[in-house]
C-alpha positions as a LaTeX table, in Angstrom:
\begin{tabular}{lrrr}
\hline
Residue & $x$ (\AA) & $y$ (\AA) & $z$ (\AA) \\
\hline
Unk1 & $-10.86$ & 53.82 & 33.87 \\
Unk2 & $-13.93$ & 51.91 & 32.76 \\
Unk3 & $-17.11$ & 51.60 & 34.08 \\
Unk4 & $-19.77$ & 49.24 & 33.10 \\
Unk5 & $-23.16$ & 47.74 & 34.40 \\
Unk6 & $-23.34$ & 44.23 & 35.69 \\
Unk7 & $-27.53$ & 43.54 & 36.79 \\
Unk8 & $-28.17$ & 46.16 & 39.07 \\
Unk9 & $-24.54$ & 47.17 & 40.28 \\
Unk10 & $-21.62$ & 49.41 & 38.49 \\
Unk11 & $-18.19$ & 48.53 & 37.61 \\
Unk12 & $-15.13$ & 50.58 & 38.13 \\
Unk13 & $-11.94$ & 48.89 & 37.07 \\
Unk14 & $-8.97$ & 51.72 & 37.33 \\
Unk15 & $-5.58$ & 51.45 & 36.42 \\
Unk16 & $-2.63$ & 53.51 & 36.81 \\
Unk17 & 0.78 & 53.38 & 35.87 \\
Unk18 & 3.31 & 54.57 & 38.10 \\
Unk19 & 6.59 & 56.60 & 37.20 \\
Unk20 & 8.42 & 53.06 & 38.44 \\
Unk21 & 7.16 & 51.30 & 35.96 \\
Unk22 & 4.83 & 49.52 & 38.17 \\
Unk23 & 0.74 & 49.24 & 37.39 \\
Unk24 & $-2.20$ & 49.63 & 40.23 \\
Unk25 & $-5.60$ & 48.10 & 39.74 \\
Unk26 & $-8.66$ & 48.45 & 41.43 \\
Unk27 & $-11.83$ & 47.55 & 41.30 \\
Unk28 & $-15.20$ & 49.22 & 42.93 \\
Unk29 & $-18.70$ & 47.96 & 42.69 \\
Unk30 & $-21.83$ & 49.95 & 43.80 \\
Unk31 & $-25.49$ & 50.77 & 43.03 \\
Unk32 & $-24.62$ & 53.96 & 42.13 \\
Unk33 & $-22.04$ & 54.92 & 39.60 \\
Unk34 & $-20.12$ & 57.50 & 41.63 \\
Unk35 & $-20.23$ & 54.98 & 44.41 \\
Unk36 & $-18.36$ & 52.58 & 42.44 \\
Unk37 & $-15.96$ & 54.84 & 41.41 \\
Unk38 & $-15.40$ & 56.23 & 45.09 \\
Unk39 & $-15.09$ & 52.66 & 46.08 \\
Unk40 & $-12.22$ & 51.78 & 43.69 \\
Unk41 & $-10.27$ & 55.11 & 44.50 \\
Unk42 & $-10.71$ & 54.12 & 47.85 \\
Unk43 & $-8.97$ & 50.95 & 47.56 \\
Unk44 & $-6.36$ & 52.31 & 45.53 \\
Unk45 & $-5.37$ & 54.76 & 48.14 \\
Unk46 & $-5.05$ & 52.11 & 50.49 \\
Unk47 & $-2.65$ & 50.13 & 48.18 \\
Unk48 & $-0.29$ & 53.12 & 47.34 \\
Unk49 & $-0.51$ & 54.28 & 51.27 \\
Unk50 & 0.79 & 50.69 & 52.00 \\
Unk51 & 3.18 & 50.27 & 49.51 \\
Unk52 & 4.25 & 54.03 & 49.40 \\
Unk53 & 7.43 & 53.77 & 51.60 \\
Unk54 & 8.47 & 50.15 & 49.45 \\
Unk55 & 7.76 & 52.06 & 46.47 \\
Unk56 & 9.93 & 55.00 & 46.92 \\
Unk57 & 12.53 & 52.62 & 48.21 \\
Unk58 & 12.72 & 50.44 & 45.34 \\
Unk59 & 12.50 & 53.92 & 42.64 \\
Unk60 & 15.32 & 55.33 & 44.40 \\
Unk61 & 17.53 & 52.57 & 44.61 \\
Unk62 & 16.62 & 51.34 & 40.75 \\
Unk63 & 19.04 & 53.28 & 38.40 \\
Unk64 & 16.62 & 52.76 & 35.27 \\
Unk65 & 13.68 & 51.97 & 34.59 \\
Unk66 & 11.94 & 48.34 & 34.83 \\
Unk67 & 12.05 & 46.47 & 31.97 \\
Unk68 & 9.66 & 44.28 & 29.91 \\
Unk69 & 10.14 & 42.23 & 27.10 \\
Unk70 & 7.37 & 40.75 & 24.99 \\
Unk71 & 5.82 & 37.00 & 25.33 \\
Unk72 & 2.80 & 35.63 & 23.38 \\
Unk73 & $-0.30$ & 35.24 & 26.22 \\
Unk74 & $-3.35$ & 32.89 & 24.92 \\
Unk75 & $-6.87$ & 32.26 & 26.14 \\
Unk76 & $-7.84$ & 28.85 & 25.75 \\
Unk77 & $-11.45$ & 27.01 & 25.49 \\
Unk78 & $-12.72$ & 25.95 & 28.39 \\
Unk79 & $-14.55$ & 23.28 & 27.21 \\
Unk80 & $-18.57$ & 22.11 & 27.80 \\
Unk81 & $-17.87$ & 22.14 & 31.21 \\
Unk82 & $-19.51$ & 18.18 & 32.02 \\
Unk83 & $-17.61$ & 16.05 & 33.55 \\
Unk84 & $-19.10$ & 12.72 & 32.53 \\
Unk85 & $-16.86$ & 10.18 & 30.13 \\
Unk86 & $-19.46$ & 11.72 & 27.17 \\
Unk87 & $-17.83$ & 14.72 & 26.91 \\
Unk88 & $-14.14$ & 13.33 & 26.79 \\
Unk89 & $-12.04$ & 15.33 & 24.17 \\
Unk90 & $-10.38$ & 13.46 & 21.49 \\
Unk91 & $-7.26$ & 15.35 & 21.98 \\
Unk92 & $-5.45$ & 17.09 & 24.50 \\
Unk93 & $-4.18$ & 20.03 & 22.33 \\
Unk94 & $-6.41$ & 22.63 & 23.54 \\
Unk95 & $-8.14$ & 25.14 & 21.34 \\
Unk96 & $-6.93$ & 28.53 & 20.84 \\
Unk97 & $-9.48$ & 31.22 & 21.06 \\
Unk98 & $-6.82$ & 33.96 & 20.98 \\
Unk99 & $-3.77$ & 35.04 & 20.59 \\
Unk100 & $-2.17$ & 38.64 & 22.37 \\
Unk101 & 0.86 & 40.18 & 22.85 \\
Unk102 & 1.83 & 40.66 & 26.49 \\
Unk103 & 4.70 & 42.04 & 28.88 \\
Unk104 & 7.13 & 40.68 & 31.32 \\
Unk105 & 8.71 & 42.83 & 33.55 \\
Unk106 & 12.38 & 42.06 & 34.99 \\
Unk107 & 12.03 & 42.26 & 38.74 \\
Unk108 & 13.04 & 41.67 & 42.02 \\
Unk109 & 10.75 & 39.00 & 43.79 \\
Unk110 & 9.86 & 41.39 & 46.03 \\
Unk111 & 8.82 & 44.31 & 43.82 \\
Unk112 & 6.87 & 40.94 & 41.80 \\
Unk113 & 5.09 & 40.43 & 45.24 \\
Unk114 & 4.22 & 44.40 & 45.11 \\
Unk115 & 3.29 & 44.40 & 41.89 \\
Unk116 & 0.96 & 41.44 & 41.93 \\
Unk117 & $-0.65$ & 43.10 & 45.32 \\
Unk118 & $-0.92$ & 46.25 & 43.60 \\
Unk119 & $-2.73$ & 44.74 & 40.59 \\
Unk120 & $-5.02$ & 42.76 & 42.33 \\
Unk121 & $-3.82$ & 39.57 & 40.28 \\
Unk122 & $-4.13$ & 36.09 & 41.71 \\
Unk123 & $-0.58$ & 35.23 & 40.18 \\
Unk124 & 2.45 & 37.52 & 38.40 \\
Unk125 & 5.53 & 35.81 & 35.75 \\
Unk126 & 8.16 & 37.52 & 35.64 \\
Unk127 & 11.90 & 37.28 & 34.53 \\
Unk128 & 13.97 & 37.93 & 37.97 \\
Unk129 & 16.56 & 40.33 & 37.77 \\
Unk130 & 18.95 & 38.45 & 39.93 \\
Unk131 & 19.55 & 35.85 & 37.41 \\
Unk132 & 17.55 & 36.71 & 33.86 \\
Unk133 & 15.38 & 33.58 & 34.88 \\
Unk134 & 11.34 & 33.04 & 33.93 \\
Unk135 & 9.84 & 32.87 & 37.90 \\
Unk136 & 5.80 & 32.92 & 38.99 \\
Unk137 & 4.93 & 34.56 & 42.34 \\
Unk138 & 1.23 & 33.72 & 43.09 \\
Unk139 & $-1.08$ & 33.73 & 46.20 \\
Unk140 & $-1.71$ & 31.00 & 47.99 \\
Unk141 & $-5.03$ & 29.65 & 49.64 \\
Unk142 & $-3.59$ & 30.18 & 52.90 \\
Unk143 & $-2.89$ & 34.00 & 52.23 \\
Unk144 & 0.82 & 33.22 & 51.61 \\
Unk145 & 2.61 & 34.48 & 49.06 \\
Unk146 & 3.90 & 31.04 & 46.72 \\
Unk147 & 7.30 & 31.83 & 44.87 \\
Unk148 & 7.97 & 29.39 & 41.81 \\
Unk149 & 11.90 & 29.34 & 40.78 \\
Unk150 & 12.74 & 27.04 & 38.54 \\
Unk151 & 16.26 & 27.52 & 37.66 \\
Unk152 & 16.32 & 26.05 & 41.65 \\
Unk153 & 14.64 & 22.85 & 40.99 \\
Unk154 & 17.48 & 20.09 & 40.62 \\
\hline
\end{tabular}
C-alpha cells in the first residue's frame, strides 16, 4: 500500500496478491488520508465480490499454480511533445530511459480478462495456456474487451 499527496488530494494505490496467483489493484483518492484509503478498499471489495465466484472456479479447477516467466519491459522518451516539422527526430530508434525486469503470466484469456479487470490496467500480455503463444487482451473505447492472437493471423 502506498499513499502519497497529489495538490490537495491523497493517494492510495493497494495491491494484493491472491493465493491464485492473480494481483488486485486499486486506487482511492480523497481529501483526507483515511478517506482515500477507505475509498480504495472500497473498490477492491467490489472487484473480489464480482470476481469471487470466477475466482474460486478457476483456483479449483487449476492443478498448479500460474506461471510467469520473465521478459525485459522498457519506458521510452516521449519526446518534446510539438508537433510542428521543427521538432522532427532524426531517427526513429527511440530512446531508452529504462530498462526492468517484468512477468508474464500463462493464462487462460479469460482469467487475462480477470486479471486485467482486477488490476485496473488498460491492457494485459500474456502467454495463453492453450497454445504457449504471446497474446494482448486490452479494453476497448467502446467498453469491450479487444483480444489480440497472433498465432491466428494468416
Amino acid at each position: 500500500m502506498t499513499f502519497s499527496r497529489d495538490g490537495h488530494e491523497f493517494c492510495c494505490d493497494a495491491s494484493v496478491h491472491l493465493s491464485t496467483g492473480l494481483n488486485v489493484q486499486a486506487k482511492g483518492r480523497a481529501n483526507e488520508i483515511y478517506d482515500s484509503f477507505d475509498g480504495a478498499v472500497a473498490r477492491m471489495e467490489k472487484q473480489l465480490r464480482r470476481y469471487k465466484r470466477r475466482l474460486k472456479d478457476h483456483h479449483q479447477s487449476r492443478q498448479s499454480p500460474i506461471e510467469a516467466f520473465g521478459a525485459s519491459s522498457y519506458i521510452l522518451h516521449a519526446g518534446s511533445g510539438d508537433t510542428d516539422e521543427a521538432s522532427e527526430p532524426d531517427s526513429l530508434q527511440p530512446v531508452i530511459v529504462a530498462e526492468m525486469e517484468t512477468q508474464v503470466q500463462s493464462l487462460s484469456v479469460g482469467e487475462a480478462v480477470m486479471q486485467m479487470e482486477l488490476a485496473g490496467a488498460p491492457l494485459l500480455v500474456f502467454r495463453n495456456n492453450a497454445h504457449g503463444g504471446v497474446n494482448v487482451v486490452y479494453q476497448r473505447e467502446d467498453g469491450n474487451i479487444g483480444w489480440v492472437d497472433p498465432r491466428n493471423f494468416q
